[in-house]
C-alpha positions, 0 to 999 in steps of 0.5 A: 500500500502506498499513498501520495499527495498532488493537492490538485483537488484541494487542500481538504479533498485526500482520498486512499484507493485499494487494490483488492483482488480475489483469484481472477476479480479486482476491486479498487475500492476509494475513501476521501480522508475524512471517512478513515478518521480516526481508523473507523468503519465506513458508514453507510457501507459502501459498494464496489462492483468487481471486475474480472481479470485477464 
């Protein structure tokens, strides 16, 4: 896991995105900053649909 920070969207608008990948499916699954305060479970649960790999 690796993150950075480019500011181009503003100084309050970070975001982290996942890899998550299970046998032949990935998901990439994105938080803004605000929603991973404080190591807490995201709430409302969020939904990514997966897609399939080569």
């Amino acid at each position: 896991v690796t993150s950075g920070w480019s500011g181009q969207f503003g100084p309050d608008a970070g975001f982290t995105t996942f890899s998550v990948t299970d046998q032949k499916l990935i998901v990439w699954p994105a938080y803004t900053d605000k929603q991973l305060v404080n190591g807490k479970a995201v709430s409302p649960d969020q939904s990514y649909a997966p897609q399939n790999l080569p």
